[in-house]
N, C-alpha and C positions, 0 to 999 in steps of 0.2 A: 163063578170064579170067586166074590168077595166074600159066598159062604163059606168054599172052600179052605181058603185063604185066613178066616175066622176059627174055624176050626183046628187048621193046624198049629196055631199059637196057644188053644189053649180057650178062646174068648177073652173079653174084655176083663175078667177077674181072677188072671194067670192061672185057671184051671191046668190041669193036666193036657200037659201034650197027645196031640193024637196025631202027628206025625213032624217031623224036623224040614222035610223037602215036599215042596208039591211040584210036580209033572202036568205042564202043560203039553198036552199031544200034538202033535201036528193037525197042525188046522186053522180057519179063519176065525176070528172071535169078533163078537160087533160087540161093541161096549157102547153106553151110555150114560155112564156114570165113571168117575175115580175109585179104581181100587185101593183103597189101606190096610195096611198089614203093619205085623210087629214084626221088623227087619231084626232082633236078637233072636229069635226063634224058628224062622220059615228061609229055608232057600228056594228062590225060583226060577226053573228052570224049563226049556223048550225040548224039542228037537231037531232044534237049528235056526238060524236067524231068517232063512227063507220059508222055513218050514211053520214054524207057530206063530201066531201072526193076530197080534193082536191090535184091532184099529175102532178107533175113537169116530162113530160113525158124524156121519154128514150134520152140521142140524146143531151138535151138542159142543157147549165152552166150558169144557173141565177138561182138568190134565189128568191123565193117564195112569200112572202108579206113583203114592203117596204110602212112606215108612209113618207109621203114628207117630214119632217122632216131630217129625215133617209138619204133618197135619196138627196136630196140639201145636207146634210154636204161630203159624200162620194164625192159625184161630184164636190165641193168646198175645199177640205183637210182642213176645219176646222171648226167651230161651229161660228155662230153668236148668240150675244145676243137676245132671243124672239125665237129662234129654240127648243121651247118643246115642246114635245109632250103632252096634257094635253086631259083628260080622254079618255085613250087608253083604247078599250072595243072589245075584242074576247073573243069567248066561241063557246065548242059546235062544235069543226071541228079540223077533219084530216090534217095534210099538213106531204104531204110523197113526196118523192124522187121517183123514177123508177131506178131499177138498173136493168143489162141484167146480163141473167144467174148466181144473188147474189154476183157480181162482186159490189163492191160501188161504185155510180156514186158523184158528185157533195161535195166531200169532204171536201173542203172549202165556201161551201155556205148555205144562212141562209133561214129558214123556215118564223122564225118572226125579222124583225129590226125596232126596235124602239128607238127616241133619246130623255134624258132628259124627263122619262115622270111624267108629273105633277097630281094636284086634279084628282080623280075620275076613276083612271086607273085601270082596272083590263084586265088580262090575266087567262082562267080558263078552265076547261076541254077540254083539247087541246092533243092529238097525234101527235109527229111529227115524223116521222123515214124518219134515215139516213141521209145525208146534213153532212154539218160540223158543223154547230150551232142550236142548238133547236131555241131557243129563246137570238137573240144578243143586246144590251144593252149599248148605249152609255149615261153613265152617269146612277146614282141611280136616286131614285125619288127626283123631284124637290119642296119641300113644301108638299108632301105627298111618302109615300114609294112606289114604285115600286114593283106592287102586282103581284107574278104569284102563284097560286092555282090551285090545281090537275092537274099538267100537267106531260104526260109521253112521255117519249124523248129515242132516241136513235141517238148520230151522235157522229162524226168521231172527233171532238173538241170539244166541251160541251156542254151537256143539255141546262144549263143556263148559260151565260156569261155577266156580268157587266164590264165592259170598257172604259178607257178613249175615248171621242170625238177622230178623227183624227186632230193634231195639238195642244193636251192637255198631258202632262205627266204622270197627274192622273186623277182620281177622288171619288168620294164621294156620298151622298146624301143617301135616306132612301130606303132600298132594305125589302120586307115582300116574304117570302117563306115557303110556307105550301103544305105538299102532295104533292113534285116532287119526278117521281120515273123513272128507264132506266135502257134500255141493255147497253151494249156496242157490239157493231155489226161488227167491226172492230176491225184491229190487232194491233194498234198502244197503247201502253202502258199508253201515255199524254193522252187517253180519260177520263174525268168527268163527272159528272153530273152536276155541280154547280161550274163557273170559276170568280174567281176577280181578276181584275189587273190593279196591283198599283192604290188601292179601299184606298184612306183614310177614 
């Protein structure tokens, strides 16, 4: 998947596209590692949030899909100017945790991170269980709101979480939430569905 995912952007030296959309098929995916992609280029897509199923096997503490965006700021402790993510585009797919014997695995880590993201972004029928973050959120949207639509979540810190960059105090921008809905699957009290902090 990260090759594939590599190839459609282009590789790391904005080569030439070789495709705008990858298709994931129906089916179970073991992952052992985080996928990162360049969310301006790639939309990713299942067929269907029961149907493609992508899960973060037993064993392994890394989150699940990372926009380069995302990954450079984490890896950097702060945001450079031109680090947005613009039209972020998932739909259509599982992203679960593996826990052993309903013990929670991976409770500080994220299903979806995306940073700052701009025009044309949507997030939309999406499953994620357990993790710590459904869907993690640095910054609202950038000149357009920050769209997640029908998404059902359950982890250990919140559904949806909007958050300052690392090395930012606050932040801001235009956040759009429709039809999210979660367990809470854990014991911890601080669970949400929907987190902002220090959101102006």
């Amino acid at each position: 998947i990260q090759r594939a995912l590599t190839a459609c952007s282009g590789g790391a030296n904005n080569a030439p596209f070789w495709t705008s959309e990858l298709l994931i098929p129906a089916s179970f995916y073991k992952l052992t590692n985080t996928l990162v992609y360049v969310a301006d280029h790639v939309k990713i897509r299942g067929e269907g949030a029961y149907l493609t199923k992508l899960v973060m096997a037993h064993g392994f503490q890394k989150d699940i899909l990372r926009t380069k965006n995302y990954n450079d700021v984490l890896a950097q402790g702060y945001i450079n100017y031109g680090q947005y993510d613009g039209f972020v585009r998932i739909e259509d797919i599982a992203f679960i945790y593996a826990n052993s014997a309903g013990v929670p695995e991976n409770v500080s880590n994220v299903h979806i991170g995306i940073c700052y993201p701009q025009e044309g972004n949507t997030i939309r029928n999406v499953f994620l269980q357990s993790g710590g973050y459904g869907i993690r959120c640095f910054n609202g949207g950038n000149g357009a709101p920050a769209a997640f639509r029908d998404v059902v979540t359950g982890a250990n810190i919140a559904g949806i979480c909007v958050e300052p960059a690392p090395g930012e105090s606050a932040c801001g921008g235009h956040v759009s939430i429709i039809g999210v809905t979660g367990d809470c699957f854990t014991s911890p009290n601080t669970n949400c569905l929907v987190k902002f902090v220090n959101y102006v």
